[in-house]
N, C-alpha and C positions, 0 to 999 in steps of 0.2 A: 469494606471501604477503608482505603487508607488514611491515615492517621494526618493534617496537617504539620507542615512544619514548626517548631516552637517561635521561629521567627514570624511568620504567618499570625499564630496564638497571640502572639503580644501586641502585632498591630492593630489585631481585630480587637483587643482589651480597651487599649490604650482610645482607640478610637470610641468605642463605646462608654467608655470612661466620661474623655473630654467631649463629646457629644451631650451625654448629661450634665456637663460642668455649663458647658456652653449657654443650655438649656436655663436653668438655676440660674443664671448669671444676668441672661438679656441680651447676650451677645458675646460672640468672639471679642472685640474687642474691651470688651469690661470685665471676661475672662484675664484678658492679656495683663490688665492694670492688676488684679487680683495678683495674680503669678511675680508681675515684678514687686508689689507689697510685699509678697513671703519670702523676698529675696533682697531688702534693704540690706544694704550693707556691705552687699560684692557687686563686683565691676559689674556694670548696666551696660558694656560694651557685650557682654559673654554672656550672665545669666538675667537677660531678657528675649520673649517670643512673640513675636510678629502675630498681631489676630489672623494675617492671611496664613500663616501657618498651622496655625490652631487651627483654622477651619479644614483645609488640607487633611490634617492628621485625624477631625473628628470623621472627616469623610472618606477615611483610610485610603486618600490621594498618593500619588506618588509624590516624596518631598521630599529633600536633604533639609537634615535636621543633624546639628553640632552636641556631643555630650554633654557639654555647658548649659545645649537648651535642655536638654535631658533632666540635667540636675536640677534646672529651673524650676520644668513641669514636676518633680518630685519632691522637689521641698514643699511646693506646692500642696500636694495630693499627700502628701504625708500630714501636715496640717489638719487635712479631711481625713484623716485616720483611717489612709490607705495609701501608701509608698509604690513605688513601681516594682519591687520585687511581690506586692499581693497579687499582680494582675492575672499569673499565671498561678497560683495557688489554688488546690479545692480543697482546701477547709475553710469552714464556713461556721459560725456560731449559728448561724440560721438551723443548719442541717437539723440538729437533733431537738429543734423546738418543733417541727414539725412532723416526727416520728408517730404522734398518739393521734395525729389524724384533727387536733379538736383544738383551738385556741381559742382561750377568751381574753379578751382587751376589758380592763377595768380603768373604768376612766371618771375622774374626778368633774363634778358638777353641781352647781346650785340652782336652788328655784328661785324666780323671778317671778312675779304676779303667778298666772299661770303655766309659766313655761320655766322648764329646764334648761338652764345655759349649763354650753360648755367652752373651755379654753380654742380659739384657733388654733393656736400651737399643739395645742394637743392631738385634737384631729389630721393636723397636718401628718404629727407625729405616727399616727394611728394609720393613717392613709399610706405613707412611706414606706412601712414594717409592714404594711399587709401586702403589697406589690410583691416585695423584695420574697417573702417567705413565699407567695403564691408560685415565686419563678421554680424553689426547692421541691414542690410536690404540689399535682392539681389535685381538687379532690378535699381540700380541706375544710372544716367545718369551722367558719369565724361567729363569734357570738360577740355582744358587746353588753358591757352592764356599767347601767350610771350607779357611781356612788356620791349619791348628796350629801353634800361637806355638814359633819355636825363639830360646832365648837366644844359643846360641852360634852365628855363623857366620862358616863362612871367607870363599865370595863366593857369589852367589846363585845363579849357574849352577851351582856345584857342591853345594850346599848343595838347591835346590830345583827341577833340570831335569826331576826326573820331576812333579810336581807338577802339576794341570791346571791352577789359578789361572796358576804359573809362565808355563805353554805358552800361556796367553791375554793374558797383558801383552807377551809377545815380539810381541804383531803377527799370529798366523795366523789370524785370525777377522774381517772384519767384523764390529763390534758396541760396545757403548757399557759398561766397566765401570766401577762404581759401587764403591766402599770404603767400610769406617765402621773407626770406630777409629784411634788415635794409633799410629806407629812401636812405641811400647812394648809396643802387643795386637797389634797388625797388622803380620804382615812383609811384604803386600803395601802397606801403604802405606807404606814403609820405600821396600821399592821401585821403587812410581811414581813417590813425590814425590823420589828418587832421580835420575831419568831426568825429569822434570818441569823440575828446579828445575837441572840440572847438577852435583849433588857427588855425587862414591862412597856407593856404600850401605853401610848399618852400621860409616862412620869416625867419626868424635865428629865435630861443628861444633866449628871454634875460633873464637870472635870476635876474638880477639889477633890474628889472621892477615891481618882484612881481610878474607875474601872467604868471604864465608857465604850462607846463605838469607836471605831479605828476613821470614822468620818463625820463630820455634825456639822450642821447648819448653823450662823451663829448668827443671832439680831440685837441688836442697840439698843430697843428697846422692851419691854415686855412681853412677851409673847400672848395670842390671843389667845392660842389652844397649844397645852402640852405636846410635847414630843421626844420619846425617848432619842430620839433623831438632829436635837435641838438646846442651843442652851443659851440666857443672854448673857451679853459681855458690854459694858457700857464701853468698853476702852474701845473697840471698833467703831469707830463711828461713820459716817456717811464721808467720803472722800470727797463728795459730788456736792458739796453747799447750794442751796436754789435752786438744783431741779428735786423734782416731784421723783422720792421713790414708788416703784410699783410692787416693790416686795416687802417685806416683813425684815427678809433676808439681808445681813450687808456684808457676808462672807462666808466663808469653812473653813474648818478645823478638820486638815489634815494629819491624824498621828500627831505629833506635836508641835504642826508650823500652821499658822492661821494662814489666809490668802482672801485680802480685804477685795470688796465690789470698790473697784477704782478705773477712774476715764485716762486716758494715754490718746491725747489727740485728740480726735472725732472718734474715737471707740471707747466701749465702756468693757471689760474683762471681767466676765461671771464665769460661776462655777457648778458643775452637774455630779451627780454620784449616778454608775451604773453599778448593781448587783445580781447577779445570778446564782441559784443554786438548784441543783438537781433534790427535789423532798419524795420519797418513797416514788409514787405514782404520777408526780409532776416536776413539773419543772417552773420556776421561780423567776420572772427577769422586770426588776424596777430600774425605770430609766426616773431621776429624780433630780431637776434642774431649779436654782433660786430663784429664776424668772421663766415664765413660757419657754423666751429664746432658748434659754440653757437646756431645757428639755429637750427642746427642735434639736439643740445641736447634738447633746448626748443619744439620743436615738442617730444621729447622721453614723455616729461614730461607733456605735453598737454596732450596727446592722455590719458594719464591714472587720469587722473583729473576725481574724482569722484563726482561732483559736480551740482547741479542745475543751469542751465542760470537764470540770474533775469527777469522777469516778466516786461512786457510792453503792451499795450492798441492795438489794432490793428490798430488804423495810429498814434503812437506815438514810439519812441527809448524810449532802455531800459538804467540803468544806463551802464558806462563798467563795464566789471571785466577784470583786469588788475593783473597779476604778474611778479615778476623778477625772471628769473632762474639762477643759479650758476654752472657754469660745471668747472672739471678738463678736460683740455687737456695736451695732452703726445706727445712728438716728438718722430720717431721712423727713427732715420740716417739710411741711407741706402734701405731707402725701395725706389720705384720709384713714381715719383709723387707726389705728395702731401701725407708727412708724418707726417701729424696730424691724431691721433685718440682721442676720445671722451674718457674718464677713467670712470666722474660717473657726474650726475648732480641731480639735484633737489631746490625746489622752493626757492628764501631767505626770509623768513617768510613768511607771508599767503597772500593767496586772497584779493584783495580789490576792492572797488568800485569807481568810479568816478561819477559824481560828489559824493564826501565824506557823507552816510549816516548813 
């Protein structure tokens, strides 16, 4: 069978792309509005597209389409933490989670009378990444483990040795597990990014000390439950006067630049940490967002990471690769439920390594 053209390749991306985007969206036309937001600020004569276009192009129609709209759509989808130069790429961070044949999703959860709740966002989260990796190999064995959020703990071993999550971060498994949720929902990502990053689990981060994580959660006020992941700072405060926070959270602490939870308009700008590490027999990837939303978004923007894992020795860890994600969120009055929707995310600078090489 002959090989398609790479021009071919791209339309058929591009379409499958904006097909999904369309999808997410509600429509071509709310796509469109989307597109001209991530392009405030240059001429609206050049870098805006037509929903009858978009649709066209989802439907891999014949259409003239101008560079300008090009750049449009790619400021766009670059946002989404995927530019037009990914579309034709096959590398994939997916690829090698998928090698051991076996994932498990640890996902944060509390009891309620009798029942166990879990985050929407989470699930969403969980639902996304499982599609996306099914596309990479059929055949795979997905397992899910609730961890019920404990406030108080002494140390983890004692605290959650019967647990299965517990017994599958120790190492006895072949297999690649996946997290969602911040320290504050999640004690398994409490304590990967514990064992990830180098500091005891559930001791406070101190910055005065010197020697911290290279990313922390930072809150205003006390925190309920420790976290080597976390630290409070009263000088951040809530930017947001009278509305109701949903987080603990009201920023991060980037290496040495904070980045406060603050609204710009009708959107509220939160912040996610993704880390990945290859450990002996597995593989490591906490998606860890201040709010649900930020979760959602930091998973949108994992999954399309076209990147290589760093390279580690077979009984040895690799370094992390660790990033921050940036999302807009948008309140939407009146809907029911929780009326947070995701607007656009993507990474705040690049990929980096831990320890620093």
């Amino acid at each position: 069978m002959e090989s398609q053209p790479r021009n071919v390749l791209f339309r058929d991306a591009l379409a499958k792309d904006l097909d999904t985007e369309i999808a997410e969206c509600g429509g071509a036309i709310h796509l469109a509005e989307r597109i001209a937001l991530a392009n405030q600020g240059r001429d609206p004569k050049l870098f805006r597209v037509d929903r009858r276009k978009l649709a066209d192009l989802a439907a891999a129609r014949p259409v003239k389409i101008t560079f300008f709209e090009l750049d449009a759509i790619d400021a766009y989808l670059s946002q989404r933490g995927r530019g037009l130069l990914t579309l034709l790429q096959k590398r994939s961070i997916l690829k090698p989670l998928v090698q051991s044949g076996r994932i498990g999703f640890l996902v944060g959860s509390k009891p309620h009378d009798s029942n166990t709740v879990l985050s929407r966002w989470d699930v969403l989260s969980l639902s996304n990444i499982q599609r996306s990796l099914d596309r990479h190999m059929t055949g795979v064995r997905f397992t899910i483990e609730d961890v019920l959020l404990r406030s108080a703990v002494a140390t983890p071993e004692r605290s959650f040795a019967s647990e299965r999550w517990f017994q599958l971060i120790q190492g006895s498994e072949p297999t690649t597990l996946i997290t969602f949720g911040s320290p504050r929902a999640n004690n398994a990502a409490e304590c990967m990014l514990s064992a990830m990053f180098g500091f005891p689990a559930f001791v406070p981060a101190d910055p005065a000390s010197g020697s911290i994580p290279p990313f922390l959660f930072v809150s205003s006020q006390r925190l309920q439950s420790a976290s080597c992941m976390a630290y409070h700072d009263p000088r951040v405060g809530n930017s947001m006067p009278g509305e109701k926070l949903r987080s603990q959270y009201v920023g991060v602490k980037v290496q040495n630049e904070t980045f406060g939870l603050e609204r710009t308009g009708e959107y509220t700008k939160e912040y996610g940490l993704l880390a990945i590490q290859k450990r002996r027999s597995q593989i490591w990837v906490v998606i860890a967002g201040m709010t649900g939303p930020a979760t959602y978004a930091a998973e949108h923007v994992f999954e399309e990471l076209a990147v290589e894992l760093p390279s580690a020795g077979p009984a040895t860890n690799s370094a992390v690769m660790w990033g921050v994600v940036e999302t807009r969120v948008a309140r939407r009055p009146g809907r029911m439920g929780d009326d947070r929707e995701v607007v656009s995310q993507g990474l705040l600078g690049d990929l980096k390594l831990w320890p620093h090489r």
